[in-house]
CHARMM internal coordinates of N, CA and C (Angstrom, degrees):
IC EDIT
DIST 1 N 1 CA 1.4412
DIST 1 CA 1 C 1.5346
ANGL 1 N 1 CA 1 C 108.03
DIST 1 C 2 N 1.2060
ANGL 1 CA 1 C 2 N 108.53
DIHE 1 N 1 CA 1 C 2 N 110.96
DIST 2 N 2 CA 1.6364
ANGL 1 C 2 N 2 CA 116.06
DIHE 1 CA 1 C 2 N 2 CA -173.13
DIST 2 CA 2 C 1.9523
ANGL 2 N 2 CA 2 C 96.42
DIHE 1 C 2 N 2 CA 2 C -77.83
DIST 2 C 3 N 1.0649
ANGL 2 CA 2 C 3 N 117.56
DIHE 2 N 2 CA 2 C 3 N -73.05
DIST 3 N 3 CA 1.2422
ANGL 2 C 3 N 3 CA 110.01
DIHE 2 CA 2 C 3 N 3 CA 163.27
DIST 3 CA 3 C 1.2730
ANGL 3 N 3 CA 3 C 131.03
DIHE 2 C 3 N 3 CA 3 C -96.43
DIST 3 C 4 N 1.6910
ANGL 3 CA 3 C 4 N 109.38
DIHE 3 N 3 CA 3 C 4 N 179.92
DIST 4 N 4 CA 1.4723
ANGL 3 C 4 N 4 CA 97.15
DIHE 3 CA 3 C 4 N 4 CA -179.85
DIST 4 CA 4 C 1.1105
ANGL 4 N 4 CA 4 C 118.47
DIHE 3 C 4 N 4 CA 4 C -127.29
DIST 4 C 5 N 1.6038
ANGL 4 CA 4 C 5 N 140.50
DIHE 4 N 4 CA 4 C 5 N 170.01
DIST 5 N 5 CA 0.8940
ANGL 4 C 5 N 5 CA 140.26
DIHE 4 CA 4 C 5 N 5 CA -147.62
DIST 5 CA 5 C 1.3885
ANGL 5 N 5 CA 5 C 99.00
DIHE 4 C 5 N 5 CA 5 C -61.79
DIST 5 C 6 N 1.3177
ANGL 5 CA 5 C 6 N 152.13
DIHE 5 N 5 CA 5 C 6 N -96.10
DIST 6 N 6 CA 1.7208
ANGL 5 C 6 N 6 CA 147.89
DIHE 5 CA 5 C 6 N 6 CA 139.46
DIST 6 CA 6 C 0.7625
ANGL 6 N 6 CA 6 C 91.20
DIHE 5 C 6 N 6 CA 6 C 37.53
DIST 6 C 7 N 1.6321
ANGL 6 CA 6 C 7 N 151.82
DIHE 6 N 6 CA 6 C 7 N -105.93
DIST 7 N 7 CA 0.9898
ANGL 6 C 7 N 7 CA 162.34
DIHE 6 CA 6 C 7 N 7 CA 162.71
DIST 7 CA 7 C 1.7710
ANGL 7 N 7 CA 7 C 121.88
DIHE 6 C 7 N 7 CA 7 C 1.74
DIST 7 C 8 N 1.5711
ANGL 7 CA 7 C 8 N 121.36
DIHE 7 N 7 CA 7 C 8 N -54.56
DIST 8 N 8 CA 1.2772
ANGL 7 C 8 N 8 CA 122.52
DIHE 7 CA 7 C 8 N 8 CA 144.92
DIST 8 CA 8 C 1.2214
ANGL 8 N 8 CA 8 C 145.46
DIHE 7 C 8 N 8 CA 8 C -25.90
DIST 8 C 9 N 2.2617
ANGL 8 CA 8 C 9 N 91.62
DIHE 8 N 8 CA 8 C 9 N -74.85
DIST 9 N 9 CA 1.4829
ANGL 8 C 9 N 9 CA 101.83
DIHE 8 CA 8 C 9 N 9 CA 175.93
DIST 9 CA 9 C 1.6711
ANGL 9 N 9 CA 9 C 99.33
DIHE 8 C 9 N 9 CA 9 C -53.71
DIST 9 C 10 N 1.1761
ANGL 9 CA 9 C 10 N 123.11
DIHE 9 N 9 CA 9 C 10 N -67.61
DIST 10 N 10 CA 1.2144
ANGL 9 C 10 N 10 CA 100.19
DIHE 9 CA 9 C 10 N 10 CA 174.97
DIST 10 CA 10 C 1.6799
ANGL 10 N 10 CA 10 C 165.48
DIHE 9 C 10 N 10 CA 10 C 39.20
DIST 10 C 11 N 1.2209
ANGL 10 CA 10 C 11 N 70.62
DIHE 10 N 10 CA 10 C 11 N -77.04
DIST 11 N 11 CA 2.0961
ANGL 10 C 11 N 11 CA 120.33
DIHE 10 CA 10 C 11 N 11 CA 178.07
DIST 11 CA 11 C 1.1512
ANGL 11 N 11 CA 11 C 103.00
DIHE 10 C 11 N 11 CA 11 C -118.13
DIST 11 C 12 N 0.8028
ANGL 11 CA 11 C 12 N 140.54
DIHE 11 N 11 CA 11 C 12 N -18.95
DIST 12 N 12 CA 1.6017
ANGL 11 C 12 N 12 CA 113.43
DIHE 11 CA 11 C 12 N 12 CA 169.30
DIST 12 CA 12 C 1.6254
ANGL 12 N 12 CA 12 C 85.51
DIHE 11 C 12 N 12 CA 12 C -99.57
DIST 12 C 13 N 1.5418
ANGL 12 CA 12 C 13 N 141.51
DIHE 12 N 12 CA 12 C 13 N -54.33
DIST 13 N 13 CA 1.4230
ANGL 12 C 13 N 13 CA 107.68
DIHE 12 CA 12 C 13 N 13 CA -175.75
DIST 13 CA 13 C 1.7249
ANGL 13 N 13 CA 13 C 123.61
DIHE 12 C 13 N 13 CA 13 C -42.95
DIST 13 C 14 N 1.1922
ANGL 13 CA 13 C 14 N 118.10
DIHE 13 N 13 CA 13 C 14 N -33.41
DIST 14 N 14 CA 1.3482
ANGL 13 C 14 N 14 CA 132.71
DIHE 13 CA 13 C 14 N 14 CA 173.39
DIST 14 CA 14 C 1.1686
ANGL 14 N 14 CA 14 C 116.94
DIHE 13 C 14 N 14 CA 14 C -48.39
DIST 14 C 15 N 1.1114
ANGL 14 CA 14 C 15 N 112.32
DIHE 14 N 14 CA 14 C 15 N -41.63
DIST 15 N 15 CA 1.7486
ANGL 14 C 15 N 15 CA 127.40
DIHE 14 CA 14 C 15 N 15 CA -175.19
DIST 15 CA 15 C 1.6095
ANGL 15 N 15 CA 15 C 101.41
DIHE 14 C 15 N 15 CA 15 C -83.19
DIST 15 C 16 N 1.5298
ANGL 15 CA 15 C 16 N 122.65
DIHE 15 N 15 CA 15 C 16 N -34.00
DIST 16 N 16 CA 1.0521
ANGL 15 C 16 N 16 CA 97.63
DIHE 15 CA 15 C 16 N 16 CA 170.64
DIST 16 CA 16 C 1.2236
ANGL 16 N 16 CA 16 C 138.56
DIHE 15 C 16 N 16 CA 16 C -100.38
DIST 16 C 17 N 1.2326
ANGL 16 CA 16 C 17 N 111.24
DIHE 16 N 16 CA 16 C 17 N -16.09
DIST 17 N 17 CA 1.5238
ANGL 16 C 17 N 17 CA 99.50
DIHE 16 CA 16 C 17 N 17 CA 145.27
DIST 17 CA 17 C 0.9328
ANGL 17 N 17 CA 17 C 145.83
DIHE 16 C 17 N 17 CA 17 C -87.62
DIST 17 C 18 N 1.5965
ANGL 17 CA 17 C 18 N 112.48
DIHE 17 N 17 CA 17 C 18 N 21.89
DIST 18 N 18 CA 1.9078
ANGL 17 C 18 N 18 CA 129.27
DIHE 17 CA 17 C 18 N 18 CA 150.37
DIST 18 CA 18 C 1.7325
ANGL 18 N 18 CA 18 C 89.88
DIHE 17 C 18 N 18 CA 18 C -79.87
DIST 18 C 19 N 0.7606
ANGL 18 CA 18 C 19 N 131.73
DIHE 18 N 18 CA 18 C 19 N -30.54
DIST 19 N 19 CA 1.4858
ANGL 18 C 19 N 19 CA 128.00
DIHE 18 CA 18 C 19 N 19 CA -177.63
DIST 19 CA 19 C 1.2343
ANGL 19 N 19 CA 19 C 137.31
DIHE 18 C 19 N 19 CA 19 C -72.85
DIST 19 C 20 N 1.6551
ANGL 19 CA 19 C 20 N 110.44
DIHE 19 N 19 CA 19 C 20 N -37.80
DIST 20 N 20 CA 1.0301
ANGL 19 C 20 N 20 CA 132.23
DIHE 19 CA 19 C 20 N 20 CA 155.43
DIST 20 CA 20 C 1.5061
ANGL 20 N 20 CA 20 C 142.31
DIHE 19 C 20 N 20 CA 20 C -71.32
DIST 20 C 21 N 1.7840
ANGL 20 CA 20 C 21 N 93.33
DIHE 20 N 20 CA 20 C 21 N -31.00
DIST 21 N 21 CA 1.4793
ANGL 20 C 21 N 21 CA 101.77
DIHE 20 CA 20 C 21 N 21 CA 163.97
DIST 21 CA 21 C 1.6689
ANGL 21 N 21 CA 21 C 98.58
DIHE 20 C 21 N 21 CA 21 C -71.99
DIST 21 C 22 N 1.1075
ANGL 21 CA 21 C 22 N 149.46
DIHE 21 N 21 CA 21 C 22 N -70.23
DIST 22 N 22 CA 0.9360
ANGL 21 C 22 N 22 CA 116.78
DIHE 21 CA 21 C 22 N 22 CA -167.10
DIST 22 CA 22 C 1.6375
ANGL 22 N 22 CA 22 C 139.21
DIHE 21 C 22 N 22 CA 22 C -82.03
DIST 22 C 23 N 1.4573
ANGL 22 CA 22 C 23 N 104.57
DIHE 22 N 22 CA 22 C 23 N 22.25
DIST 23 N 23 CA 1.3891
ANGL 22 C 23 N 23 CA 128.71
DIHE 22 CA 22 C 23 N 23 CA 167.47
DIST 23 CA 23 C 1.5453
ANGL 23 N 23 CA 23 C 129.60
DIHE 22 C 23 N 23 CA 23 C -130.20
DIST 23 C 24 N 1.2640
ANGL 23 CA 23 C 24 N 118.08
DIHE 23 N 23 CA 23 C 24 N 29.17
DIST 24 N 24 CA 1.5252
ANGL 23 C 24 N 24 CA 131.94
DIHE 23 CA 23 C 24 N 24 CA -160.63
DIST 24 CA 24 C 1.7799
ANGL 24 N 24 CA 24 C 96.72
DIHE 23 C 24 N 24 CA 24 C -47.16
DIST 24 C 25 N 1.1258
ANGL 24 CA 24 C 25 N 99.32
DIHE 24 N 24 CA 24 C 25 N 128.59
DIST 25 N 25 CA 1.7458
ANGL 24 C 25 N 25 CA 130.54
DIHE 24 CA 24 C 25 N 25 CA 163.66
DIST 25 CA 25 C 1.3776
ANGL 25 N 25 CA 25 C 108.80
DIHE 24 C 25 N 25 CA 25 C -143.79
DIST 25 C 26 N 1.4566
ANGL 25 CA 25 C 26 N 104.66
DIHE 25 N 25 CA 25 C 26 N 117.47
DIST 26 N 26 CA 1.3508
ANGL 25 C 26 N 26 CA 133.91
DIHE 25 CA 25 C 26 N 26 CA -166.23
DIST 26 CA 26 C 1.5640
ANGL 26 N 26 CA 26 C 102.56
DIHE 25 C 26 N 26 CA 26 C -63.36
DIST 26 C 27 N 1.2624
ANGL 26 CA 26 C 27 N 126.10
DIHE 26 N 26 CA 26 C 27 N -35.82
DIST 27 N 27 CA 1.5750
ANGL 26 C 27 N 27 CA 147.84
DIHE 26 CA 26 C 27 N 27 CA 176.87
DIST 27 CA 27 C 1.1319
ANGL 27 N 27 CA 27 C 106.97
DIHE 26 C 27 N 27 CA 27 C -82.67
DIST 27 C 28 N 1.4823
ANGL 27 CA 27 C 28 N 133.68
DIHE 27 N 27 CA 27 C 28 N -1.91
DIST 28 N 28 CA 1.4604
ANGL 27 C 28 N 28 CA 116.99
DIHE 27 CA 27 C 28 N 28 CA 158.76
DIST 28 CA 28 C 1.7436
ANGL 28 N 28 CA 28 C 114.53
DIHE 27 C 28 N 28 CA 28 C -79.53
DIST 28 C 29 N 1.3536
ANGL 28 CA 28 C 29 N 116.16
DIHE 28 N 28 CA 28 C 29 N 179.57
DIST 29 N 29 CA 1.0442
ANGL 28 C 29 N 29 CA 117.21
DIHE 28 CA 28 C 29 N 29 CA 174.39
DIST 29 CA 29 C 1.4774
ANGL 29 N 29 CA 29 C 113.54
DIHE 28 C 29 N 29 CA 29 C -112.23
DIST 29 C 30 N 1.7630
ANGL 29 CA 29 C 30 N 89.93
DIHE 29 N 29 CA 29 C 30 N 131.42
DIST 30 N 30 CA 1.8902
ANGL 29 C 30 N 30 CA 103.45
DIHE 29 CA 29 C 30 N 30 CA -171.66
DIST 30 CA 30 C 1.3683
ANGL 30 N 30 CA 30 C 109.35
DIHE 29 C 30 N 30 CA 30 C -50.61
DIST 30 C 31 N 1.2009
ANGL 30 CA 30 C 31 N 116.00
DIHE 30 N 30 CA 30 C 31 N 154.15
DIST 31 N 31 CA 1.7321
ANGL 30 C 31 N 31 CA 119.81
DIHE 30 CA 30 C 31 N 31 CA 178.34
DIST 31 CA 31 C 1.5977
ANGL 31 N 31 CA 31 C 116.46
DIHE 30 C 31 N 31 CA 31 C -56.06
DIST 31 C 32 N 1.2892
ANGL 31 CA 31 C 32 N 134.73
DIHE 31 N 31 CA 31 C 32 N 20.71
DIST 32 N 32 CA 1.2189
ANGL 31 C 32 N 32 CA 117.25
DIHE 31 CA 31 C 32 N 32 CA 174.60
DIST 32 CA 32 C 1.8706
ANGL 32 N 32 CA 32 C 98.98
DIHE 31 C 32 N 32 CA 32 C -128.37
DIST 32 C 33 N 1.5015
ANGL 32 CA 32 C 33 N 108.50
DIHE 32 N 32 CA 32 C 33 N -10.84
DIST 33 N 33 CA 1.3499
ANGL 32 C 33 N 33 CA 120.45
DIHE 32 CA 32 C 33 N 33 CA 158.72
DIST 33 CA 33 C 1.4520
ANGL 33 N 33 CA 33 C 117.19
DIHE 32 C 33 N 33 CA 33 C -44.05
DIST 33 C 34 N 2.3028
ANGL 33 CA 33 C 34 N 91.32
DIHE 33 N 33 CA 33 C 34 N -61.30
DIST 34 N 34 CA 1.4984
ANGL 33 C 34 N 34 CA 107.16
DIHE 33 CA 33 C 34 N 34 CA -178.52
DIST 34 CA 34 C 1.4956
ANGL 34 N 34 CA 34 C 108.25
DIHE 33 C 34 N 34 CA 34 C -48.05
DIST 34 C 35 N 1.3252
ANGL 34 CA 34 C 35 N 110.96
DIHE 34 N 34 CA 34 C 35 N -43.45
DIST 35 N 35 CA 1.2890
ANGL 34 C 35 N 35 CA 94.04
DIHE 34 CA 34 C 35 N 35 CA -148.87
DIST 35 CA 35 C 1.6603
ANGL 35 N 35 CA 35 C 122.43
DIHE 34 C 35 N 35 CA 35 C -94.07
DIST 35 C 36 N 1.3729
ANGL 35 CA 35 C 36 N 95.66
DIHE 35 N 35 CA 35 C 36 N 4.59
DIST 36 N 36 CA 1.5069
ANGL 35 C 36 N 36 CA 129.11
DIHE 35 CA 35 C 36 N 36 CA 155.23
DIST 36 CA 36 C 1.5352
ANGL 36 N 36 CA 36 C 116.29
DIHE 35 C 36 N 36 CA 36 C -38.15
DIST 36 C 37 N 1.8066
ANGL 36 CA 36 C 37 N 82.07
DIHE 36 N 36 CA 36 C 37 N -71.53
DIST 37 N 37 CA 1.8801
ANGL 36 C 37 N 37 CA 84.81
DIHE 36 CA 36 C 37 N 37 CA -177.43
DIST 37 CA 37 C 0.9826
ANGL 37 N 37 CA 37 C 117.60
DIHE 36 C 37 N 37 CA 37 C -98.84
DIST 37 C 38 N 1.6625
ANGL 37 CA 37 C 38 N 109.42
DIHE 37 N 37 CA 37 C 38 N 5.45
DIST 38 N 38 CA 1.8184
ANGL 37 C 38 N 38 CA 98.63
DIHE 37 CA 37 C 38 N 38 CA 169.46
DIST 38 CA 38 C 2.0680
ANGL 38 N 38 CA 38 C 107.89
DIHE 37 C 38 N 38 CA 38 C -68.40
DIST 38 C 39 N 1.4245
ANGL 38 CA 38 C 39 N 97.95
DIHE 38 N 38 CA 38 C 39 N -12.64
DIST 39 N 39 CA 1.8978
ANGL 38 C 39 N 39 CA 105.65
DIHE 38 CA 38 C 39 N 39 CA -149.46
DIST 39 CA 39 C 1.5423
ANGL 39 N 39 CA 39 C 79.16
DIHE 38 C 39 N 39 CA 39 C -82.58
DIST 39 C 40 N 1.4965
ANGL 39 CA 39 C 40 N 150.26
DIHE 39 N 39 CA 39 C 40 N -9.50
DIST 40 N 40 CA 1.2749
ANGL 39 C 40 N 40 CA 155.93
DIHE 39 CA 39 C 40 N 40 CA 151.10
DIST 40 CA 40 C 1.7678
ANGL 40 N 40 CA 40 C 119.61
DIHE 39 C 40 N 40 CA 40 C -50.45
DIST 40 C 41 N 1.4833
ANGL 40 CA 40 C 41 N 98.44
DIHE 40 N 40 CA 40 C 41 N -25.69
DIST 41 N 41 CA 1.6427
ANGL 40 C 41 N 41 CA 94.58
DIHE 40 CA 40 C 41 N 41 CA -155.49
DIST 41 CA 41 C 1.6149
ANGL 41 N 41 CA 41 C 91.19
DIHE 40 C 41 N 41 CA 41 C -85.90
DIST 41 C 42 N 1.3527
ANGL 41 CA 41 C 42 N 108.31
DIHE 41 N 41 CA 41 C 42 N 172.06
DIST 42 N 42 CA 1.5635
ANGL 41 C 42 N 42 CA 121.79
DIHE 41 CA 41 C 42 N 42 CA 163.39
DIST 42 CA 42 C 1.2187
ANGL 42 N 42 CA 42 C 104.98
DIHE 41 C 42 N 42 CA 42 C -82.11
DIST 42 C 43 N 1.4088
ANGL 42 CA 42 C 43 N 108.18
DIHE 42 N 42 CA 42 C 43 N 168.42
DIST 43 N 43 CA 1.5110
ANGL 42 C 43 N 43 CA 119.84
DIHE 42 CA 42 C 43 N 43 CA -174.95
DIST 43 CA 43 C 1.6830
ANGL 43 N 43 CA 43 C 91.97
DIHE 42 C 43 N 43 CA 43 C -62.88
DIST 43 C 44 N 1.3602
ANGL 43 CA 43 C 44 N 125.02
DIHE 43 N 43 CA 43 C 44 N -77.18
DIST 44 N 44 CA 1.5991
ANGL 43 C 44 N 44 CA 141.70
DIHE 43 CA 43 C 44 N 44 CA 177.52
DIST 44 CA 44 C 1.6899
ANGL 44 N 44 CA 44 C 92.30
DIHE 43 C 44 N 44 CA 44 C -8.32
DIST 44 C 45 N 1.4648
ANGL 44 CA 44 C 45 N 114.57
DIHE 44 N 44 CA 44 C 45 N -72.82
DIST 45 N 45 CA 1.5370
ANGL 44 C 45 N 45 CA 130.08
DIHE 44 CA 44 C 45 N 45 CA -173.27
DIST 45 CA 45 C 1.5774
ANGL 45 N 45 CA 45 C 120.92
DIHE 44 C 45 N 45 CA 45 C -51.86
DIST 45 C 46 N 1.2080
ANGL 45 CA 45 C 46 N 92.13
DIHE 45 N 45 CA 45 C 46 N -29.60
DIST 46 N 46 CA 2.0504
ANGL 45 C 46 N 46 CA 115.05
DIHE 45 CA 45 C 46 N 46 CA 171.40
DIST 46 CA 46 C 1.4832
ANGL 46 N 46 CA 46 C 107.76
DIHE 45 C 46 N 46 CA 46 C -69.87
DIST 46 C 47 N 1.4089
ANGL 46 CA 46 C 47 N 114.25
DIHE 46 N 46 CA 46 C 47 N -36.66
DIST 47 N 47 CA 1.4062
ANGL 46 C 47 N 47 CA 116.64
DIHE 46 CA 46 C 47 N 47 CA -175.36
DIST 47 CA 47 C 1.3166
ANGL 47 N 47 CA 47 C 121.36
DIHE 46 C 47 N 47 CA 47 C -93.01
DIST 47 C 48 N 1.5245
ANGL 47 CA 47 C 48 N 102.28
DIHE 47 N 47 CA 47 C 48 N -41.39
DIST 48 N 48 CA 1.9098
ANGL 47 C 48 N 48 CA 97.24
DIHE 47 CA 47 C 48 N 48 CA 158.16
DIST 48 CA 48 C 1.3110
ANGL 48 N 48 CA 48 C 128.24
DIHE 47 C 48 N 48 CA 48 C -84.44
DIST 48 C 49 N 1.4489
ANGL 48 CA 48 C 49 N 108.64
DIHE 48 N 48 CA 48 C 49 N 28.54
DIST 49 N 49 CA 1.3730
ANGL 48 C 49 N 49 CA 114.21
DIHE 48 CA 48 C 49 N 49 CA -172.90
DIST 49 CA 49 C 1.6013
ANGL 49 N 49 CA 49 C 96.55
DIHE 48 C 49 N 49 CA 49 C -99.07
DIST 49 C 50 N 1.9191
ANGL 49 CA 49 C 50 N 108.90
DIHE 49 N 49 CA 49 C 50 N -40.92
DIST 50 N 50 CA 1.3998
ANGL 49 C 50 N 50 CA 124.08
DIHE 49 CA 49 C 50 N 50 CA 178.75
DIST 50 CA 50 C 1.9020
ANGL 50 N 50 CA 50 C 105.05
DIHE 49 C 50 N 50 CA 50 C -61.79
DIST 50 C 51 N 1.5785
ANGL 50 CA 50 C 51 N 122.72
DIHE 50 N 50 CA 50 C 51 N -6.41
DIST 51 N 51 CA 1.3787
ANGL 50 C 51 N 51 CA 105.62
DIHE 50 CA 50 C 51 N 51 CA 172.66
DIST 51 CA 51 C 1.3988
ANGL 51 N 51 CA 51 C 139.99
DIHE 50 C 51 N 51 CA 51 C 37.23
DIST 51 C 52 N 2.1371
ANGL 51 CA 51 C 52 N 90.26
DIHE 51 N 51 CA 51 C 52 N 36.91
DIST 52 N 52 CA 1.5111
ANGL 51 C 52 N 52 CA 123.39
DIHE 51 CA 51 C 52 N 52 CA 168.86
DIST 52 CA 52 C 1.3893
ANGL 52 N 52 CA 52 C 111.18
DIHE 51 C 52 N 52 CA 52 C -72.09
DIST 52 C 53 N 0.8733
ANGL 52 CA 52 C 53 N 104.76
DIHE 52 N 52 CA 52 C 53 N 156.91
DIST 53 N 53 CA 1.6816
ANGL 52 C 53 N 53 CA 118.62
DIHE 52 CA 52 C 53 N 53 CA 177.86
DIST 53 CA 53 C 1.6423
ANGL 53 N 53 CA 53 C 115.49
DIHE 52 C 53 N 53 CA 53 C -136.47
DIST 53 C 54 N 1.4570
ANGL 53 CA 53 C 54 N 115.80
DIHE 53 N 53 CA 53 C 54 N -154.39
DIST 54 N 54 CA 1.1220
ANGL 53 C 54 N 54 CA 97.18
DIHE 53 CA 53 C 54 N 54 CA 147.04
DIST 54 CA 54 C 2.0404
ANGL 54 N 54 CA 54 C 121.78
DIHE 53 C 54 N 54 CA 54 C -131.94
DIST 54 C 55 N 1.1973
ANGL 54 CA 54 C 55 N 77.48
DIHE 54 N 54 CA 54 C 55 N 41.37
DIST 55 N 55 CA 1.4243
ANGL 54 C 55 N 55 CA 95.46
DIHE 54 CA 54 C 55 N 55 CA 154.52
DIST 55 CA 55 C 1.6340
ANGL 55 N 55 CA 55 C 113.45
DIHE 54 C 55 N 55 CA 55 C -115.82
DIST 55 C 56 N 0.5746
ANGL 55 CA 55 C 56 N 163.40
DIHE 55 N 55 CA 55 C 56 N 68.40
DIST 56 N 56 CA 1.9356
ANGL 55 C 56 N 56 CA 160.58
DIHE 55 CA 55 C 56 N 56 CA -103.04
DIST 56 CA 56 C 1.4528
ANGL 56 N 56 CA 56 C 108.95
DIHE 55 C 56 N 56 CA 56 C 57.82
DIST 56 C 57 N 1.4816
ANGL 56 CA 56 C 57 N 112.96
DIHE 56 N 56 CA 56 C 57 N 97.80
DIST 57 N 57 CA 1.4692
ANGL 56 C 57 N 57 CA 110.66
DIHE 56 CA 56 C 57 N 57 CA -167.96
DIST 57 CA 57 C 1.8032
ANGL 57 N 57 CA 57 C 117.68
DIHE 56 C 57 N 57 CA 57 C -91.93
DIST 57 C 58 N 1.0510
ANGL 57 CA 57 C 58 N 124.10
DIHE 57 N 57 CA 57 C 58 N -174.72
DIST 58 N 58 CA 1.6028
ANGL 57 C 58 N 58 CA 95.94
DIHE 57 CA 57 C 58 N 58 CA 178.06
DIST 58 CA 58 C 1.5537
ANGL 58 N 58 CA 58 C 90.48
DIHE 57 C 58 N 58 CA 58 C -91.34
DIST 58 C 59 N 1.0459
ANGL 58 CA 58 C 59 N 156.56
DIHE 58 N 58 CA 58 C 59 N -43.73
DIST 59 N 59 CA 1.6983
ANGL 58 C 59 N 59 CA 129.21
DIHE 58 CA 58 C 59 N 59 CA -179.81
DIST 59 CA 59 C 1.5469
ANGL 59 N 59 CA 59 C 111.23
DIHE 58 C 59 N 59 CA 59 C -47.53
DIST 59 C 60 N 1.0905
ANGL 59 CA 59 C 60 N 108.50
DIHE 59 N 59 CA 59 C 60 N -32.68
DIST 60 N 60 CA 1.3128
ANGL 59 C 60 N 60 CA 108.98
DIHE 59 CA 59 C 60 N 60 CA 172.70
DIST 60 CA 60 C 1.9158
ANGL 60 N 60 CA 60 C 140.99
DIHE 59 C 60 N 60 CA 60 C -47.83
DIST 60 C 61 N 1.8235
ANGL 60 CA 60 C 61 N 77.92
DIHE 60 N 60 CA 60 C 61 N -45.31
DIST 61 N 61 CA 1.7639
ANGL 60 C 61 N 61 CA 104.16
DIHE 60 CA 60 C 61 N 61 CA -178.10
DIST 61 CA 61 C 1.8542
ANGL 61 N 61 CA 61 C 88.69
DIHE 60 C 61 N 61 CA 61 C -84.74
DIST 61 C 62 N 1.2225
ANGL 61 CA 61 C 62 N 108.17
DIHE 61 N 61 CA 61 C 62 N -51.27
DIST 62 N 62 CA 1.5400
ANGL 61 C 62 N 62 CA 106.92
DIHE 61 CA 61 C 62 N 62 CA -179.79
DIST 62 CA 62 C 1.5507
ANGL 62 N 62 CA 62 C 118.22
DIHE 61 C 62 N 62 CA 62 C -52.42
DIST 62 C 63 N 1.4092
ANGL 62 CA 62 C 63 N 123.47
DIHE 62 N 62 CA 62 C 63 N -20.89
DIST 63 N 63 CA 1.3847
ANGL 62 C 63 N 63 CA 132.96
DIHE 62 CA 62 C 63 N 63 CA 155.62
DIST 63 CA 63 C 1.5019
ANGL 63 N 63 CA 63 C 121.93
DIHE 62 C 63 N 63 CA 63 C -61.21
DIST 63 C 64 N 1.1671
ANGL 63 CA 63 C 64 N 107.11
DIHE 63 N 63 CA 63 C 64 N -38.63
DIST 64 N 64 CA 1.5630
ANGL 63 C 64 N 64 CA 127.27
DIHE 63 CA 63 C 64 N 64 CA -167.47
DIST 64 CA 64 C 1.9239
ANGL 64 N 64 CA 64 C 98.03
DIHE 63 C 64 N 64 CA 64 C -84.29
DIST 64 C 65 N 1.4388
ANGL 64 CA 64 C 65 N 115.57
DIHE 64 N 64 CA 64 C 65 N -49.29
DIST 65 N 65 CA 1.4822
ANGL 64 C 65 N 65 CA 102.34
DIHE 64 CA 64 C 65 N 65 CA -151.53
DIST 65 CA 65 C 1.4477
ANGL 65 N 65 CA 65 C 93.28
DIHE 64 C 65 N 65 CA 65 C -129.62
DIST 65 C 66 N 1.7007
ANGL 65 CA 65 C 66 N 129.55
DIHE 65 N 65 CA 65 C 66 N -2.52
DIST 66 N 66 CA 1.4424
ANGL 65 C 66 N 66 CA 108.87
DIHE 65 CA 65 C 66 N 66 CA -166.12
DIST 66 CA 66 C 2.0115
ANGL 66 N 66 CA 66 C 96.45
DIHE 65 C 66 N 66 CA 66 C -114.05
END
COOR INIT
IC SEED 1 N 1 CA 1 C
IC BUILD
């Protein structure tokens, strides 16, 4: 495990509210919602949640948002 879960939610909260600021929907859920039910997911579920590949790797997204 290169990172850890903490470390995830993290980055993906990061990402979504880079995401949201520039896509506001009143019906999404504010970043402390997200990060509610991200603190539910498995690590496995944390990582395909980031929708890395290996064309955008996860050090990569973890460069970008963590």
């Amino acid at each position: 495990m290169k990172y850890t879960v903490e470390q995830l939610i993290d980055a993906l909260v990061a990402e979504w509210e880079y995401l949201c600021h520039d896509d506001y929907d009143p019906d999404d859920p504010t970043p402390e919602e997200y990060r509610k039910e991200l603190e539910e997911y498995t690590y496995d579920e944390l990582i395909e949640e980031t929708s890395t590949d290996e064309c955008f790797t996860i050090d990569e997204y973890m460069d970008t948002y963590g």
